[in-house]
N, C-alpha and C positions, 0 to 999 in steps of 0.2 A: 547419509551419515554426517553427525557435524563436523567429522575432521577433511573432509573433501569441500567446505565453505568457505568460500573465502569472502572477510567484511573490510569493506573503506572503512575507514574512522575518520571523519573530519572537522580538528579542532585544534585548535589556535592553542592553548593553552596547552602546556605539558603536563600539568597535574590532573587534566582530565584524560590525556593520554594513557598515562600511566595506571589511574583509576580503572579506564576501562577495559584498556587493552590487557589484563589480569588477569580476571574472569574469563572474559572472552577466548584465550590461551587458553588458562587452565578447563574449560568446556573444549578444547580442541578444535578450535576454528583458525582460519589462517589469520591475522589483521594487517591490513595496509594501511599507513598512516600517510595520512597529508595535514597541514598546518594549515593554509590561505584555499579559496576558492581553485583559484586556478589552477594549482599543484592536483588538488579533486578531480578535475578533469582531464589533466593527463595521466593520471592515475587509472583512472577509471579507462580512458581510453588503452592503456598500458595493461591490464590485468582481466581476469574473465570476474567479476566481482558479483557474487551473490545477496549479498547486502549491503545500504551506504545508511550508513548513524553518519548525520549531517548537524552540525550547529547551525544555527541562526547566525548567528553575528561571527564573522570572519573577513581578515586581509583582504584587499584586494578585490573580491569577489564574495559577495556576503550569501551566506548561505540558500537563504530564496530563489536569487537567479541561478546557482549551482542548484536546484534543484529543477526546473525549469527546464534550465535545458539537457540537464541529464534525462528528463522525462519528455524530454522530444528524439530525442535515439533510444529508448529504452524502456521495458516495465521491469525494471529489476525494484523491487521492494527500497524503500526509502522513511526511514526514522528519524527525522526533525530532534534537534534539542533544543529547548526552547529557555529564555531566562524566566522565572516565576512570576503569574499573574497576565503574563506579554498574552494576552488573547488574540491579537491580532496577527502577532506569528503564528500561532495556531491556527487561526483560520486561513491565514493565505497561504500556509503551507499544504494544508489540503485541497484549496484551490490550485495551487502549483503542480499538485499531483503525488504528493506525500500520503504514503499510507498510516501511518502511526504516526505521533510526537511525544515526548517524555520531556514533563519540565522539571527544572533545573530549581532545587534539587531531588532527588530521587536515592531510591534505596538499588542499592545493587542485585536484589534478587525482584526487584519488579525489572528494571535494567535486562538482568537474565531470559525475564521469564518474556517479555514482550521481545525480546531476538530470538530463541529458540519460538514463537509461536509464531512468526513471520515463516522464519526459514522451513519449518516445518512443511508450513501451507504451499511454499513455493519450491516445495522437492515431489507434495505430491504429480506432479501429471507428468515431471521425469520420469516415476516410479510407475507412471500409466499411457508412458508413453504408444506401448503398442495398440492401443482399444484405437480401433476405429467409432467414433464414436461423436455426433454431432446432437444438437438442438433445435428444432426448427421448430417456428410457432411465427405462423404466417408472415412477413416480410423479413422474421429476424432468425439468421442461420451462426449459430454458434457451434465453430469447429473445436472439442475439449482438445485434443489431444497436441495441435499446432495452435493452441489458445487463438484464435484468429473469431473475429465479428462481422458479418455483412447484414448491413440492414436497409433494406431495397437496394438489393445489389450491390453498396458501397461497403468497401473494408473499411473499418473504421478502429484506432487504437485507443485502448484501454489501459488505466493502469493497472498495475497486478491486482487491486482491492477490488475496482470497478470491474474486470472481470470476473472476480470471484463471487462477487455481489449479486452479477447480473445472473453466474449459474445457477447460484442460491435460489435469485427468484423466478427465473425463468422455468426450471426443473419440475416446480411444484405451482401450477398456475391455479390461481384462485385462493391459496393458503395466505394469510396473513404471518408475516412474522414483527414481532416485535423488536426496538432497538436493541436492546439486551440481547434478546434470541440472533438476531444477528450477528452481533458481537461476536458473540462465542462461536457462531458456523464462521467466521471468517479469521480468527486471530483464537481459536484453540481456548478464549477465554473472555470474561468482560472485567477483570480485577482490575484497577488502576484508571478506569477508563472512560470516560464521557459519553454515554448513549448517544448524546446529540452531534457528535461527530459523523456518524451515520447520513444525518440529514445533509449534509454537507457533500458526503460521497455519492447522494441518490442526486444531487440536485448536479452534479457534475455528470453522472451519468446520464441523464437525462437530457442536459444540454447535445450530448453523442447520438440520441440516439431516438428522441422522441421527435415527430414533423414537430409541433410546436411545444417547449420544453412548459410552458407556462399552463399550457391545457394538457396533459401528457394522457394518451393511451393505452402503453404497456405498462408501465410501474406505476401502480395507484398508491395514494395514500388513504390509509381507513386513520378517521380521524380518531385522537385517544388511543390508536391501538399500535399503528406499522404502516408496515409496506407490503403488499402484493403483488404480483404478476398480472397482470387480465387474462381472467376467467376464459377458458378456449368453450 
């Protein structure tokens, strides 16, 4: 339920405070605000937090490295806000381990609509918590229910996208899906949103998870089309 969610907001600005943390309320989520980097982190350390809306540019501790190492204790969901045009925030936030970004400026019901399709995604395996319930396709054992990865035997962490990615493709071996059709299995929709961000979260997973990430055996790519699983 959204009013048992609780979101970080963090940003420098008050008027962005104020913008966001409105909606956000009136949708029934908790919000915690912090202003500078580091205030994020003991925040975040202080609170059970379900989602962090992170800015790029902040005091002290600029948003990037606050994401970083919030995504070395943690796969809590993580939304970048980026200034207009900044691609490069963009990218390294996904490399950092950002599942979404929304640049600056935006409409408040895309705003909406990409934190309710996060939070969504990441109340499902609450909701499933009891299914015993794993994946295995030859050295890679995906546990759903304690989201947990071994692949030749190593546990290895993911972020909340990158496991929801890898169930996607793992689940259906041999199916191509497209970036679009991805989109929508992983964030409830593809409105607002860059297909080729995708390629960015395959090529991070991969670094996790394939012997060599450059020549990769489990996640293909079919060219012009997506991304598949190998064929069992």
């Amino acid at each position: 339920m959204p009013n048992s969610s609780t979101i970080l907001l963090v940003d420098d600005e008050d008027s962005i405070q104020t913008l966001l943390t409105f909606p956000l309320e009136r949708d029934g989520y908790r919000v915690v605000q912090a202003r500078d980097g580091e205030e994020a982190l003991r925040r975040f350390d202080d609170e059970a937090v379900d989602l962090v809306i992170l800015d790029v540019m902040l005091p002290r501790l600029d948003g990037l490295e606050v994401c970083k190492r919030l995504r070395n204790q943690s796969d809590v969901p993580i939304i970048m806000l980026t200034a207009r045009g900044e691609e490069l925030d963009k990218v390294l936030g996904l490399e950092l381990g950002a599942d979404d970004y929304i640049t600056k400026p935006f409409s408040i019901r895309e705003f909406r609509s990409r934190v309710r399709a996060l939070l969504r995604r990441a109340a499902v395996p609450r909701a499933t918590a009891e299914r015993e319930e794993t994946i295995e396709r030859g050295e890679l054992k995906i546990d759903l229910p304690r989201r947990t990865v071994q692949i030749r035997g190593e546990t290895i962490q993911l972020t909340f996208i990158e496991f929801e990615m890898l169930v996607v493709l793992a689940s259906s071996p041999g199916v191509v899906f497209a970036r679009r059709e991805l989109l929508e299995r992983l964030r409830g929709g593809s409105d607002y949103r860059e297909p080729r961000t995708i390629d960015v979260h395959v090529r991070h997973l991969r670094e996790k998870i394939e012997r060599d990430p450059s020549d990769p055996e489990l996640i293909l790519t079919i060219r012009g089309a997506g991304y598949r699983f190998r064929p069992e």
